[in-house]
C-alpha positions in Angstrom: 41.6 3.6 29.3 38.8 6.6 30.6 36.5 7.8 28.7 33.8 10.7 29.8 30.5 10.6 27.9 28.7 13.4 28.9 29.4 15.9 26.6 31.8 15.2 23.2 33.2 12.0 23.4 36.4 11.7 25.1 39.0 8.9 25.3 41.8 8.8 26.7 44.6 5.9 26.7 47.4 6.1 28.6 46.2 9.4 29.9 46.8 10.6 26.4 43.5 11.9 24.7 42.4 9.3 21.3 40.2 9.6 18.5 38.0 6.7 18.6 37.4 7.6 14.6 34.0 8.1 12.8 30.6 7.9 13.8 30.1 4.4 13.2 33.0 3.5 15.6 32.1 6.1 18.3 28.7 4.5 18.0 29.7 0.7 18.9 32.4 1.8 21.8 29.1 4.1 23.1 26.8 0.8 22.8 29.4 -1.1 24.6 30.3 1.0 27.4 26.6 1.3 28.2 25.6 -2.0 28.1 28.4 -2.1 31.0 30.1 -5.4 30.8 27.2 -7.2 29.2 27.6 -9.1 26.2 25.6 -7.2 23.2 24.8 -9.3 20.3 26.2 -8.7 16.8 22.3 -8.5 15.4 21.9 -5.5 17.9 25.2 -3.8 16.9 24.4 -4.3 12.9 20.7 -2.9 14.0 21.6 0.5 15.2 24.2 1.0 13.2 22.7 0.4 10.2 19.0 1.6 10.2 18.5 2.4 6.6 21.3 1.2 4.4 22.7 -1.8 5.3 26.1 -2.8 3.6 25.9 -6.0 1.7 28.0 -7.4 4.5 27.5 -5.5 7.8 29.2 -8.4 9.9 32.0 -7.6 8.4 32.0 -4.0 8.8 31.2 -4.5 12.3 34.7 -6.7 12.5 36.5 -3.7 11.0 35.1 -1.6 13.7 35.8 -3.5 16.6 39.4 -4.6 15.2 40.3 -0.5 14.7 38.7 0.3 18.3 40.9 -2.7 19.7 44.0 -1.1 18.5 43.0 1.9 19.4 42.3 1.5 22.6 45.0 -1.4 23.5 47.9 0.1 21.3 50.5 -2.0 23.2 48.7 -5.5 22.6 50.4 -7.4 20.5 49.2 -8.8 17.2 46.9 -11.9 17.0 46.4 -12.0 21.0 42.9 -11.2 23.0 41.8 -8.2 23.4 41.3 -7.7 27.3 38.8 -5.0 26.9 36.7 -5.0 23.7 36.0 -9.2 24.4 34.2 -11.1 21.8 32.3 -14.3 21.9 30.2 -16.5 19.6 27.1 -14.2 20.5 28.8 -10.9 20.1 30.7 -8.3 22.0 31.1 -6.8 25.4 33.1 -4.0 26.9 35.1 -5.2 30.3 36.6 -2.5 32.1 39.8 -2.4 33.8 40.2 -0.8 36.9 41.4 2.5 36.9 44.9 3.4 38.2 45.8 6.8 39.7 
């Protein structure tokens, strides 16, 4: 996976540009990627992301997110297995790299 940030967003999987999808998903892959490999609590995520309107159940929400991103960005992972780059844990979620191959 790359992904360049300065400027539009852009993504890249494979080599082959991806749409990371709306604003709320661009916004948690952006939140993750800067907090660069640090765990970022699911009360921060549901903060920024919802600043006025808050869904009844934003947890949840947040899940969707994540799950879409995951299979987004790790197309080839099979079903019901860990994700090896969007990474959760009983705090939240964090964004772990891979090293880049040329």
């Amino acid at each position: 996976m790359e992904v360049g940030v300065l400027g539009p967003l852009d993504v890249r999987v494979g080599g082959r540009p991806v749409t990371v999808g709306r604003r709320h998903a661009r916004t948690v892959l952006g939140i993750l990627l800067s907090a660069r490999g640090r765990n970022v609590p699911v009360e921060r995520l549901v903060d920024v992301l919802w600043t006025q309107r808050t869904p009844a159940k934003p947890t949840t929400s947040l899940h969707s997110y994540v799950s879409n991103l995951r299979g987004i960005l790790e197309p080839d992972r099979p079903a019901r297995t860990p994700s090896r780059i969007l990474v959760s844990s009983p705090e939240g979620y964090r964004h772990t790299p891979r090293p880049h191959r040329s």
